[in-house]
VODREN-937368 format. One record per residue (C-alpha): residue number from 0; residue in one letter; chain; x, y, z negated. Coordinates in steps of 0.25 Angstrom, whole numbers, padded with zeros to 4 digits. Each point is the difference from the previous one (the first is absolute). Layout:
<drentis>
+-----+-----+-------+-------+-------+-------+
|   n | res | chain |    px |    py |    pz |
+-----+-----+-------+-------+-------+-------+
| NUM |   A |     A |     X |     Y |     Z |
...
+-----+-----+-------+-------+-------+-------+
</drentis>
This chain:
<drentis>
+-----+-----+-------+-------+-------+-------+
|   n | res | chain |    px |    py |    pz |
+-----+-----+-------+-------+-------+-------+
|   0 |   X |     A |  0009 | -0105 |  0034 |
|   1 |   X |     A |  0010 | -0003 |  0012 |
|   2 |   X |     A |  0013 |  0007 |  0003 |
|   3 |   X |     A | -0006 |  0008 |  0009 |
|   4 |   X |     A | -0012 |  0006 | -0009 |
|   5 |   X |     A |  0010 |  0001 | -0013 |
|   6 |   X |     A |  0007 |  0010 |  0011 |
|   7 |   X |     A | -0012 |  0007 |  0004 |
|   8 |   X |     A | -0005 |  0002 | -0014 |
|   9 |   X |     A |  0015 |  0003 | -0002 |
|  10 |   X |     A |  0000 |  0013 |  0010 |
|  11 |   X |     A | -0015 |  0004 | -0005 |
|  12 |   X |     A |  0007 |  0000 | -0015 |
|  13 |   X |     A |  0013 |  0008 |  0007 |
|  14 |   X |     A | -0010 |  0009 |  0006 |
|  15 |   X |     A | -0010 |  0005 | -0009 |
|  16 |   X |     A |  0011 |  0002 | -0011 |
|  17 |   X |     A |  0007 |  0007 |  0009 |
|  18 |   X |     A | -0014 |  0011 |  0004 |
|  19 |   X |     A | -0001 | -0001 | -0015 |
|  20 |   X |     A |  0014 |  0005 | -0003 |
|  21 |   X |     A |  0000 |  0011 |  0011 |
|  22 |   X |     A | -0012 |  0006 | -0008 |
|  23 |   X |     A |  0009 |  0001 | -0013 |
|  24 |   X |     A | -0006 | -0012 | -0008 |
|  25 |   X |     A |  0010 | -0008 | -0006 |
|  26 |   X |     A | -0001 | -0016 |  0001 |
|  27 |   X |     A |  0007 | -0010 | -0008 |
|  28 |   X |     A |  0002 | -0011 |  0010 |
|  29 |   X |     A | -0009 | -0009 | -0006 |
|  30 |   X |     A | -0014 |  0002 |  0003 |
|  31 |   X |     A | -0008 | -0008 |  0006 |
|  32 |   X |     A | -0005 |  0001 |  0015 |
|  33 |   X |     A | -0013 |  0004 | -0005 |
|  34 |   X |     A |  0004 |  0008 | -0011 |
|  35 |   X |     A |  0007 |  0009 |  0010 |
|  36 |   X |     A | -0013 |  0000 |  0010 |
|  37 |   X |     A | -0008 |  0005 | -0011 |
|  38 |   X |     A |  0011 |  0011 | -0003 |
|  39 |   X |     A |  0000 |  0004 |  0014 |
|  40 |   X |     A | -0014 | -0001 | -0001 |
|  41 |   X |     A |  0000 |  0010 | -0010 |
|  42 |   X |     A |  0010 |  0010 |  0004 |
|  43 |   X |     A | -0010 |  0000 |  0013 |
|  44 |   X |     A | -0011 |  0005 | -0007 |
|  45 |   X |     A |  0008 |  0010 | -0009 |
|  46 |   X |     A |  0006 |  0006 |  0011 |
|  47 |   X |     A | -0013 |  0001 |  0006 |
|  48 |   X |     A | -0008 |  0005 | -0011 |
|  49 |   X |     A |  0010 |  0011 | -0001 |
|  50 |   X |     A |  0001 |  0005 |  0014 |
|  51 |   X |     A | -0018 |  0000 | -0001 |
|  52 |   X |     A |  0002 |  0009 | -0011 |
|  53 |   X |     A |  0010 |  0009 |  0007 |
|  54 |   X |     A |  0013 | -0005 | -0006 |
|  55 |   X |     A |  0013 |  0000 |  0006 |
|  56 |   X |     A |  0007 | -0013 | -0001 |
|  57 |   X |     A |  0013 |  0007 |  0002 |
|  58 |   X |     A |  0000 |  0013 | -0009 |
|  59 |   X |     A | -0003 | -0006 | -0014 |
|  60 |   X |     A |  0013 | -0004 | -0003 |
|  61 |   X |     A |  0007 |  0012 | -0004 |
|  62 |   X |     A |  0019 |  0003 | -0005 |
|  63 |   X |     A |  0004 | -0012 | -0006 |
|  64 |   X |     A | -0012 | -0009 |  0001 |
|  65 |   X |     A | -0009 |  0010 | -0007 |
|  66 |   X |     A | -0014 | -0003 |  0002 |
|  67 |   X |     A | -0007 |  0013 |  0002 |
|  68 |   X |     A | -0015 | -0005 |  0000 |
|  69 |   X |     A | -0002 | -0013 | -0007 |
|  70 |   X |     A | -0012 | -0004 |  0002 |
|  71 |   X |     A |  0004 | -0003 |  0016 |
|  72 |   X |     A |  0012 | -0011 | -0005 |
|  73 |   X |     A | -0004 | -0014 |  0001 |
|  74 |   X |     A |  0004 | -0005 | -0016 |
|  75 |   X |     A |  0011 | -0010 | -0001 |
|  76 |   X |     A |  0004 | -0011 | -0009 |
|  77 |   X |     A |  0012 | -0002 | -0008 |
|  78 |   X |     A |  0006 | -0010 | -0008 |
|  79 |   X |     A | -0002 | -0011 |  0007 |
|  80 |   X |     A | -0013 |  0002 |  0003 |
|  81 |   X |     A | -0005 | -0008 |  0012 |
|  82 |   X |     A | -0004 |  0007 |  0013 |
|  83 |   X |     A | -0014 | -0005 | -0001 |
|  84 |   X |     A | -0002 |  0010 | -0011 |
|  85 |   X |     A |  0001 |  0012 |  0010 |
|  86 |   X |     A | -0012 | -0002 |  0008 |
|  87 |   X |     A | -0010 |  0000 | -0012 |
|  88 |   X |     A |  0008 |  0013 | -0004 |
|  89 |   X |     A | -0002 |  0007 |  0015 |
|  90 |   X |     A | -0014 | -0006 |  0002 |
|  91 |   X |     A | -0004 |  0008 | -0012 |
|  92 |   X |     A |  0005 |  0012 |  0004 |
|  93 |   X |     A | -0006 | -0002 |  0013 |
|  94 |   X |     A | -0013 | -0001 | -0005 |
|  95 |   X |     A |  0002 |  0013 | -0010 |
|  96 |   X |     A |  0006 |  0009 |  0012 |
|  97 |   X |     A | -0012 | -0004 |  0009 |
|  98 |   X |     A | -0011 |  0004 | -0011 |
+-----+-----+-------+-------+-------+-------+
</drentis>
């Protein structure tokens, strides 16, 4: 890759962490370019999925970081856990909201 390509692939990486963050999803800093499109991805359809069935995507977070309905929160990983881990979780439930 040329200096100019590593800096575009450098911003794309800056900015989808970035649409990623502002969403609440917490990123370690070293996944991969397309581990964060496939989260993104992901997030996409959640968000979507949720709003379909009438959700708010801005009320299910109560005090203190209380969920008040938990079955419209996207799963997160712990303990190291990779982000790729997260889209498998948020495609399920995508597909159990939709039935």
């Amino acid at each position: 890759m040329d200096p100019e390509q590593q800096e575009e692939l450098r911003r794309a990486v800056a900015e989808t962490s970035a649409r990623l963050r502002q969403r609440g999803v917490a990123l370690t800093g070293r996944e991969t370019s397309d581990e964060l499109v496939t989260l993104l991805e992901s997030v996409e359809r959640f968000e979507l999925a949720v709003e379909s069935r009438g959700g708010d995507l801005m009320v299910d977070e109560g005090p203190h970081g209380v969920t008040r309905e938990p079955t419209t929160c996207i799963s997160c990983c712990h303990g190291g856990a990779r982000a790729r881990a997260s889209p498998n979780t948020s495609v399920a439930w995508t597909r159990r909201r939709r039935r």
